[in-house]
N, C-alpha and C positions, 0 to 999 in steps of 0.2 A: 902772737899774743896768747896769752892764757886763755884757754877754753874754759877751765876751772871760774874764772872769775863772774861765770854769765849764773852758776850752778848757784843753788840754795846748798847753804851748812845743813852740818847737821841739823836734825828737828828736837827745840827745845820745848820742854815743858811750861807754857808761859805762865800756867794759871798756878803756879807751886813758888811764893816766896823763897827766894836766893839769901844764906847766908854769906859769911867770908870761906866757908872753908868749900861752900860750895864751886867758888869761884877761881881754888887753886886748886881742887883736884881737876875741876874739866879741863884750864887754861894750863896746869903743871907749873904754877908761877909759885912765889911764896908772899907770903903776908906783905912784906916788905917792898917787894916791887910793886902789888895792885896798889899800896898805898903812894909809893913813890908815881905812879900813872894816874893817879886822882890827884896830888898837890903839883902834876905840871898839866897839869888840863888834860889831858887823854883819858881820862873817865870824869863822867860828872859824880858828885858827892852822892854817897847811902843815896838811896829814893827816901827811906825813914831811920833815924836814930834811935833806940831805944836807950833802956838804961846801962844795960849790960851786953850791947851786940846791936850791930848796924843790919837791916834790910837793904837789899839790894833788888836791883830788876833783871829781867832780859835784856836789856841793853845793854849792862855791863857787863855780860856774859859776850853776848854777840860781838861788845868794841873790841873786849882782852885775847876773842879769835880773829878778829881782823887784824892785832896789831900784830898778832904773831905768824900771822900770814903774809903780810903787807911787809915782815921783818926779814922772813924764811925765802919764801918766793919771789919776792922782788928787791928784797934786802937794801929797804929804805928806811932811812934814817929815824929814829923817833923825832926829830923837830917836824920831819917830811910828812911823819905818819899824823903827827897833831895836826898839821894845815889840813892834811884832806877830811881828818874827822869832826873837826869842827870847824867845815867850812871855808876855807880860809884861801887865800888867792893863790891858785896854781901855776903863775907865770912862772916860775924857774923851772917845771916840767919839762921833758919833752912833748912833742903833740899826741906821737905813741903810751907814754906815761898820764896824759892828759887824761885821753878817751879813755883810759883803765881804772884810772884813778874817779872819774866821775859817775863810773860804772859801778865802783865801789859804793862810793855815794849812795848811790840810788838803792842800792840792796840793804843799805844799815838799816833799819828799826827805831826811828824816830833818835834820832844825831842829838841827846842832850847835850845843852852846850853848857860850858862851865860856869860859876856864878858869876863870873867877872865875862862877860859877853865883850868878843872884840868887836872892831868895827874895821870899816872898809872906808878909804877917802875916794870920793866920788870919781878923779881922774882912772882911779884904778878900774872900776866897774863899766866905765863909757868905751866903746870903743867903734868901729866902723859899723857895727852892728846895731850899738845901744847907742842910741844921743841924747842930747842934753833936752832936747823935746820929749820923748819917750820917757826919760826921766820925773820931766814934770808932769806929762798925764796920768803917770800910778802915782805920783803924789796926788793928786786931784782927784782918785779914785779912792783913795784910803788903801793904796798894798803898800805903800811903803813912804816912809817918812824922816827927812833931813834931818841930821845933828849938825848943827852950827851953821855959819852962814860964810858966804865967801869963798874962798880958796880953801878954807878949812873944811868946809861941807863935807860929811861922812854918814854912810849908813851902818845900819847893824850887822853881822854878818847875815841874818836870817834874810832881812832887804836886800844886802847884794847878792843874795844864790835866789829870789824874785826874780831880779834883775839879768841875772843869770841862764836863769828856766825861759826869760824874755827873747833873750839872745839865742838861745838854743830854738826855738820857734821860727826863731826869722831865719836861723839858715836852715829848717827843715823845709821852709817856705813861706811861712806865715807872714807875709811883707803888709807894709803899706798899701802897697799899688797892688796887691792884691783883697784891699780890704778890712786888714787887720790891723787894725790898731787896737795900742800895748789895754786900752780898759778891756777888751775882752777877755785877759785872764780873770776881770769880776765873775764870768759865770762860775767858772771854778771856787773861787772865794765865797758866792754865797752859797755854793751848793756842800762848802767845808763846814760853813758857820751853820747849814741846817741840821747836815750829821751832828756836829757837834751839840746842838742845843738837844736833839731827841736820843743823844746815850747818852748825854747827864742828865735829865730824866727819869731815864730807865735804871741808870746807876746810882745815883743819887736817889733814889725812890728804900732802897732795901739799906742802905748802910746811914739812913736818919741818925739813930744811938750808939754809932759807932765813935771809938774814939781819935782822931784828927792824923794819930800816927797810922793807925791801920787805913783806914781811908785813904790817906795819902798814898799808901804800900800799894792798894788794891787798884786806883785809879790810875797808876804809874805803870804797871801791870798790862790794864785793858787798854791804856793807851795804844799800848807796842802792838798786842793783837788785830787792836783797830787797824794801825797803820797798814799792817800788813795785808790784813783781810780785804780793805778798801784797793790795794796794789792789784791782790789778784783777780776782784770784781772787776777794775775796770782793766786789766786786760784781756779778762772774757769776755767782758759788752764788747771791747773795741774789736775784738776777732770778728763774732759772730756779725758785728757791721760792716765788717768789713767783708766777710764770706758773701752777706745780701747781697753787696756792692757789685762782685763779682757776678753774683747768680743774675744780678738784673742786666747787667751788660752782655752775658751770653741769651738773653733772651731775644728772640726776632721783634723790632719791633713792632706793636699793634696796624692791623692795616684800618683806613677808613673803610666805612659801610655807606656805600652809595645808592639812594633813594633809585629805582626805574623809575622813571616818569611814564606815566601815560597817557597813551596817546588818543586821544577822543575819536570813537570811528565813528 
């Protein structure tokens, strides 16, 4: 398997507004094709519209190197390359194609999905791993929430890659009979929504007078930073917890301190 794939791209400038023309010197695409990859879903629309020229973000920078990596290297198909980038069910992979492909995932920069959000029908998302129990307790929890009722039942794609992140826990270990049930990804979820409420704050405090396009441009921007910033905090914390871990299991451990007694002569 690709060793390349585990690697970070190049380092882009996130904090500098992307025109169009920015997006086909770096990517060597022409006008025509990033536009033709935004009207089939493989980029999401401008981050802002102007009157005479569209804003773009890091994202669209980052998707138009992955598609042409994902094209070059592993020379899969544009429908193929749309499912992995917006989420989308990877059962017709191999299992080697799989774990590559979800690898990819993880590395994008906040996966805008297109305006038209697919969805997932419930049978697809269950499987020996996920059940229809686990299902209803992140309903119950608020991560994730049913379209339609019945046979028809379907989530959004962002709920089934939840659901997903669920599955992938329980075969790292994360089981029942070990204690974990599926509400404990709440800790995650409210420790998302407190970040999130203290930088719009911070961000929302200086851009008061601004106008709704630029705002838009700028918070589209800090997003992608954020995401990524947040990736590589927490897998500092989790090293350096996991180094204690180590350091406290080669420690001998402490012996009891046994009182003499005395003895009355």
């Amino acid at each position: 398997m690709d060793r390349e794939a585990d690697s970070p791209m190049t380092q882009i400038d996130e904090s500098k507004p992307l025109r169009m023309r920015d997006l086909t010197e770096d990517a060597g695409l022409t006008r025509q094709a990033i536009h033709f990859y935004i009207d089939e879903g493989l980029l999401p629309p401008p981050a802002s519209k102007r009157r005479n020229s569209a804003v773009y973000s890091t994202v669209h920078l980052e998707r138009l190197r992955w598609i042409r990596r994902l094209q070059n290297e592993h020379f899969l198909s544009l429908s193929a390359i749309k499912s992995v980038l917006n989420g989308q069910d990877l059962e017709d992979f191999t299992p080697q194609q799989k774990e590559l492909l979800r690898r990819v995932r993880d590395q994008l920069p906040g996966r805008a999905m297109p305006t038209t959000t697919p969805v997932a029908l419930i049978p697809d998302v269950t499987s020996k791993m996920v059940t229809e129990d686990d299902l209803q307790e992140l309903q119950q929890v608020g991560l994730i929430n049913f379209q339609g009722t019945g046979k028809n039942r379907s989530l959004s794609q962002e709920d089934a890659q939840i659901v997903e992140c669920l599955a992938r826990y329980k075969e790292a270990g994360a089981t029942r009979d070990r204690g974990y049930r599926p509400a404990f990804l709440t800790i995650v979820d409210r420790a998302v929504e407190k970040i999130v409420e203290e930088l719009s704050r911070v961000y929302s405090r200086n851009w008061v007078n601004a106008n709704t396009e630029d705002a838009a441009a700028f918070a589209s921007a800090m997003y992608a930073i954020d995401e990524r910033l947040m990736g590589i905090l927490l897998r500092k914390k989790m090293r350096a917890l996991l180094a204690r871990f180590a350091a406290d299991e080669g420690k001998p451990s402490p012996k009891r301190k046994t009182k003499k007694r005395l003895r009355a002569s």
